[in-house]
C-alpha positions, 0 to 999 in steps of 0.5 A, spaced: 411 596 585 412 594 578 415 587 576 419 585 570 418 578 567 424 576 563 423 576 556 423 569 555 423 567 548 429 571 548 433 567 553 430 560 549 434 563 542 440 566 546 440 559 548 438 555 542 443 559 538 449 557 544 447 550 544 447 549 536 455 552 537 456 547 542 454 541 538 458 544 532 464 545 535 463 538 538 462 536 531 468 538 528 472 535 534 468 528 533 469 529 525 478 531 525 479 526 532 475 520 527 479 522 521 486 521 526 483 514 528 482 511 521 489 514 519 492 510 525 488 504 523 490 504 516 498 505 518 497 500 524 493 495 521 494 494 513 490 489 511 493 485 504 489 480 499 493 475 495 494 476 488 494 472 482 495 471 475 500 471 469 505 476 468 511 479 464 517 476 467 522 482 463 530 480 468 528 482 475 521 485 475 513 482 472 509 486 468 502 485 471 497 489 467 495 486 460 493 491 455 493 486 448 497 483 443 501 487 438 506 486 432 514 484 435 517 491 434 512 491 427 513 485 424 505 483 423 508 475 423 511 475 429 504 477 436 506 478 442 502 479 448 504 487 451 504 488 459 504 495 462 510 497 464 507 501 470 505 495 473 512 492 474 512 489 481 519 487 484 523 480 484 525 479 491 531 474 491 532 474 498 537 478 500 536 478 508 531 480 508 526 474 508 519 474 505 518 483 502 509 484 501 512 489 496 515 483 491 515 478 488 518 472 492 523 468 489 528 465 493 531 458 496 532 458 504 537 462 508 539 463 515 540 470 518 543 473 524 537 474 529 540 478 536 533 477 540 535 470 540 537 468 547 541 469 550 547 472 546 543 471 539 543 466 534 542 464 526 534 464 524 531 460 518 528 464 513 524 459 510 524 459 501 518 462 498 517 461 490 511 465 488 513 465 480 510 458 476 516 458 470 514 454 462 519 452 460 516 451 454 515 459 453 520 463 448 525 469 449 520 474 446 513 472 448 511 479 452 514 486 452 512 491 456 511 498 454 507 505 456 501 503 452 499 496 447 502 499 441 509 504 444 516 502 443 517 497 447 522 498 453 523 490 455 522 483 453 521 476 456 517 470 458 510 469 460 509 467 468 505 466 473 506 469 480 503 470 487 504 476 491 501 479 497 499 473 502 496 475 507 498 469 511 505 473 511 504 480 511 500 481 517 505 485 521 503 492 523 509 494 520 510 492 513 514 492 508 520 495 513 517 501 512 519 505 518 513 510 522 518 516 520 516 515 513 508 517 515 510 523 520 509 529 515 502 526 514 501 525 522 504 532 523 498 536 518 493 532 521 495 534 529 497 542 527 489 541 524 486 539 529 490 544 534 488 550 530 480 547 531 482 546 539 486 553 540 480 557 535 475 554 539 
């Protein structure tokens, strides 16, 4: 009678080989269902730091990013210091909707309708919020902005200083009124990858 023994250095590979799948399946799930959670997390948890400093203040916006001084439209007797005009940032004046994280706030108390007040709904008191220090002292044409230190300038103003982003008041999960519709193209690419990794495997 003759016996067959298994090849057993066979079996380990064909083991080994099915176990290394296994783990890089794992893998690649562990990794996009990673990827998932910091999104969420960024999109539920966005975290903000106070800025200061001076800006351009040129009707309704700041200029934040100072690039140097430059000749007044050529006129080498009259320097002015030149902000870029991309790192304009918004003046909210209120408007009913209160302190906005994506502005410069600027704005005197007011009331606003709030229908969660019991029982009927009532007016709530949004606080004033003045983030910008004005020198009287300064003049007209003391700043400009433009696309570069010494571009066309495309506005003028006065130097000021301001104050954005405190974090004290941009705690929200929400923030800047900004709806979970505008996060929805970038959470469905993210679910059809991970169910084409699922389904493929």
């Amino acid at each position: 009678m003759k016996f067959s023994f298994p090849n057993i250095p066979q079996h380990l590979n064909l083991f080994g080989n099915k176990f290394s799948a296994f783990r890089s399946r794992l893998s690649i799930k562990n990794n996009l269902i990673g990827s998932l959670i910091i999104v969420f997390s960024l999109i539920s948890f966005n975290a903000y730091s106070q800025i200061s400093g001076n800006g351009c203040d040129f009707g309704g916006q700041i200029a934040t990013q100072y690039l140097g001084d430059a000749p007044y439209y050529g006129n080498r007797n009259d320097i002015v210091m030149v902000y870029s005009a991309s790192s304009a940032v918004p003046i909210n004046k209120g408007n009913g909707w209160g302190y906005d994280c994506a502005a410069i706030n600027d704005y005197n108390e007011f009331q606003v309708w709030d229908p969660s007040i019991q029982p009927y709904g009532g007016m709530r008191i949004v606080p004033a919020s003045h983030d910008i220090r004005r020198n009287s002292a300064s003049v007209q044409h003391e700043c400009v902005v433009a696309s570069a230190r010494y571009a066309t300038p495309g506005g003028e103003g006065k130097i000021v200083g301001s104050t954005y982003q405190d974090p004290n008041k941009c705690n929200t999960s929400r923030p800047n009124h900004l709806p979970l519709d505008d996060y929805m193209p970038l959470l469905i690419v993210l679910a059809g990858i991970v169910a084409f990794f699922l389904i493929r495997n």
